[in-house]
N, C-alpha and C positions, 0 to 999 in steps of 0.2 A: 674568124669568129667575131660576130658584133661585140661592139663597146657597149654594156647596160652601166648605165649610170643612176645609182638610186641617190635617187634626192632625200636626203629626211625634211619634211617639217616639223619644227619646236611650233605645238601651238603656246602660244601667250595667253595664261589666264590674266585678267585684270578684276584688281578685287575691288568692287563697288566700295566707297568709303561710306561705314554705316552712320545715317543720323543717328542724334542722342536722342533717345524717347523723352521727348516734351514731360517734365514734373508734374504731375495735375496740380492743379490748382484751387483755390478755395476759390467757394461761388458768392460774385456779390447779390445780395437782394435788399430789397426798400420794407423797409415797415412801416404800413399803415398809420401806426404812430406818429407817424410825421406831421398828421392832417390833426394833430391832436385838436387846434382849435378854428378848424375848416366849418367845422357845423356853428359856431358863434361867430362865422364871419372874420375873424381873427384880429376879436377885439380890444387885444393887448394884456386880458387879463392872466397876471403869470399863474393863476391858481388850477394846477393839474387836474383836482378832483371836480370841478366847476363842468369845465372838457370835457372828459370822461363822462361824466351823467348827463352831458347835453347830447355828447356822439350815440350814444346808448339809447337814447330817447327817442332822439331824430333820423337815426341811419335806417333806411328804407330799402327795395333793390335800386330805385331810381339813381338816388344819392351815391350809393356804393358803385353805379355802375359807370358814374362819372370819374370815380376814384380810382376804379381800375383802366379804365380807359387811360386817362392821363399818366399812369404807371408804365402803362405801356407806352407812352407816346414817348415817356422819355427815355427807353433805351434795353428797360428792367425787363428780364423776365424769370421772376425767381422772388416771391412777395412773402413776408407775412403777416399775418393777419393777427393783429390788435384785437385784445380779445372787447375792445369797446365795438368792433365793427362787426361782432359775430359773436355777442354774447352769451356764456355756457348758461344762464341763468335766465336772461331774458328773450334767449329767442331758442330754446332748445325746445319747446313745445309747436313752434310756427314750420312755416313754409320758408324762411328767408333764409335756412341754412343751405335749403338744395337752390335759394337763387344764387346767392355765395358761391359753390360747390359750380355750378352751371357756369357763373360767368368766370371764374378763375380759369374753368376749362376752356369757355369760348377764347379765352386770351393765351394759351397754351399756357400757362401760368406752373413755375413747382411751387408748393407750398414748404417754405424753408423750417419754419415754423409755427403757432399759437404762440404770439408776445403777452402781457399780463402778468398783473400779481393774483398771487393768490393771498387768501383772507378766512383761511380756517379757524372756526373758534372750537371745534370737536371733529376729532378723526371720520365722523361718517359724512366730514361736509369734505373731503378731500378726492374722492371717486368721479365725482360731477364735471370738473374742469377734463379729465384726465380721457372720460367716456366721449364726452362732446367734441375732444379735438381729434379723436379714434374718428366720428362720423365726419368732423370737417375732411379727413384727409393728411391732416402735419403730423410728422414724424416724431415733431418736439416742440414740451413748452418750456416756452423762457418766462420766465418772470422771478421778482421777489416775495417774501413774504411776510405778510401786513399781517396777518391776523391775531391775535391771544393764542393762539398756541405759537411756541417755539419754533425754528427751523429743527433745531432736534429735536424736541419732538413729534414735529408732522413728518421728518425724512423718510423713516418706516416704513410710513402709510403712504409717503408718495414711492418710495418705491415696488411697494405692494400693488399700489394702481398701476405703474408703469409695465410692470410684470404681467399683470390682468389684460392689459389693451395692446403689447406689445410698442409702447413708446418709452420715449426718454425726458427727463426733466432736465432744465439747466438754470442754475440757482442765479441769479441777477444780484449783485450788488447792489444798493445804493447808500445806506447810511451808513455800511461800514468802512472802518478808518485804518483796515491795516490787512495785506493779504492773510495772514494766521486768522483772523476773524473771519473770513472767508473760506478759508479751509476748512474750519470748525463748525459753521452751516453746513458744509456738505457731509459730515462725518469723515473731513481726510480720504475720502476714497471707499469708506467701505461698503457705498450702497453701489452695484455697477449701474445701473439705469440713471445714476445721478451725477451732475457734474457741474460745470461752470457757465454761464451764459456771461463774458465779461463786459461792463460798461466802462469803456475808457472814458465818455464822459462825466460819470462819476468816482473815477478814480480820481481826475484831476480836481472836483471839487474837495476832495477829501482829504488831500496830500496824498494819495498812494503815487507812485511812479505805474505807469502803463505797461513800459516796457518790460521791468520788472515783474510785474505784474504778470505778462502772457509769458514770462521765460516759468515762473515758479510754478505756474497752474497748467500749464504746457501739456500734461498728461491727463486733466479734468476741465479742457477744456472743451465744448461743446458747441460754440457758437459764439461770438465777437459782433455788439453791437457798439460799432467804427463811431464816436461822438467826439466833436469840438468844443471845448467850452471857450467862450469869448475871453479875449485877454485882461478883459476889467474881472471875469469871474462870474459870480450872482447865477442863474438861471438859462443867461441867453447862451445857446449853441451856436456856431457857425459853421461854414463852410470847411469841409477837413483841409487842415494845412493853414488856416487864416487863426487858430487858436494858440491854447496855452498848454494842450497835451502832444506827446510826441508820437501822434496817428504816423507817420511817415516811418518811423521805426520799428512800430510795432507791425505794420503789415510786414515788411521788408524779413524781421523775424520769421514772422510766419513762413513768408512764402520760403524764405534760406531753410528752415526746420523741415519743409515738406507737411507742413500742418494745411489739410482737405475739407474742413468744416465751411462754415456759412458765413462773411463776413458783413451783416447788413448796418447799409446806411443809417445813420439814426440823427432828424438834425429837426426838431421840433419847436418849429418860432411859433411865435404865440401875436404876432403882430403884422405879422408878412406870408403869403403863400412859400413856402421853402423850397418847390421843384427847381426853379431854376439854379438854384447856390448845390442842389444833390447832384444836378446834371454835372456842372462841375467837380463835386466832390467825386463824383463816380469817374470823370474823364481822369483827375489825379489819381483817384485808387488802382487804374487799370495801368498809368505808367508806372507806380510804384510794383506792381506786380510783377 
């Protein structure tokens, strides 16, 4: 009788070691804002509202198409747009919101947000910003509010628009001195379309702490416009990491927290073209991420 000899083989599973799924991240974008005093040539004058009604007067498709051009050349693609370069009042009757609209797309561009204050002095002046940023395309407007009416009392009504056009508002600091003061603009939470658009560089003109600041508002927050102010203080912004707020903690938070919002550059000299000091603040923001 033959010898059968059965062989077993043990196959060997080997178990692939699984990557960690990559955290998403929050997306950086440039704001327009930047070029606040591009259209004067950037003639030192610190006066904001000067800027403003010259960009407003003079921005053309030509001019704007320089502005996106250079946006993109340095790195950015994710903008938004100033509401002095697409204004809800002085160009919502023209043709230069489908150039806008057009050349955003030529550049593959997201639109993060509509930046701007608003300046309501009666609830039927609040619909207008709100309709116009629905036909730009942005998801969300950031700005402060300047007007005679209240932040309470325009909240309502912005959140009644946001409702209407399906977008969202995010409240901008500046002149206030203490995060509860900021709380209390937004109604503490109660409007959901409404939240925080925070300015770290007017936290630090203010005394508030930044860091503080995005840990408390962490659940209304909205959107982070990333700002240096200069170690003497006054006006001048700089390059992030070259100032007197702690930008390098507060991203670092973020990205530890898992917070997926917009976190745009914001660095608006009034004497010097700012791309190249954002280039680098951008090259910083992406290792601190």
């Amino acid at each position: 009788m033959p010898l059968i000899a059965t062989i077993h083989i043990h196959s060997v599973q080997y178990q692939k070691t699984k990557e960690p799924t990559p955290m998403p991240k929050p997306t950086i974008s440039f704001i327009t804002a930047n070029y606040v005093a591009r259209a004067l040539n950037y003639n030192g004058d610190l006066d904001w509202a000067t800027h403003d009604a010259a960009t407003t007067g003079l921005i053309d498709g030509h001019s704007f198409s320089a502005i996106v051009g250079d946006i993109a050349a340095a790195g950015f693609d994710h903008i938004d747009i100033w509401t002095a370069h697409c204004h809800y009042l002085a160009h919502h009757d023209s043709d230069y919101l489908e150039v806008v609209k057009g050349l955003c797309s030529a550049y593959d561009f997201t639109l993060s947000s509509y930046a701007g204050g608003l300046r309501p002095s009666k609830p039927s002046e609040i619909e207008a910003p709100f309709r116009f940023m629905k036909q730009l395309g942005a998801p969300l407007l950031a700005g402060g509010i300047f007007g005679t009416m209240s932040a309470q009392e325009a909240m309502p009504h912005i959140q009644a628009a946001c409702e209407k056009y399906d977008v969202r508002y995010a409240f901008e600091n500046h002149p206030e001195t203490s995060i509860d003061e900021i709380l209390d603009k937004i109604g503490r939470g109660r409007f959901s379309r409404c939240g925080v658009a925070l300015d770290t560089g007017w936290c630090g003109r203010q005394g508030i702490d930044a860091l503080e600041a995005v840990k408390r508002l962490r659940e209304h927050l909205m959107i982070v416009h990333l700002k240096d102010i200069d170690k003497n203080g006054g006006e001048n912004t700089c390059t992030l990491g070259d100032g007197m707020v702690p930008v390098e903690k507060v991203v670092r938070f973020l990205i530890e927290d898992g917070w997926q919002g917009s976190i745009s550059i914001e660095h608006s000299a009034y004497d010097h073209d700012p791309v190249p000091e954002i280039v680098t603040s951008r090259s910083r923001l992406l290792q601190w991420m």
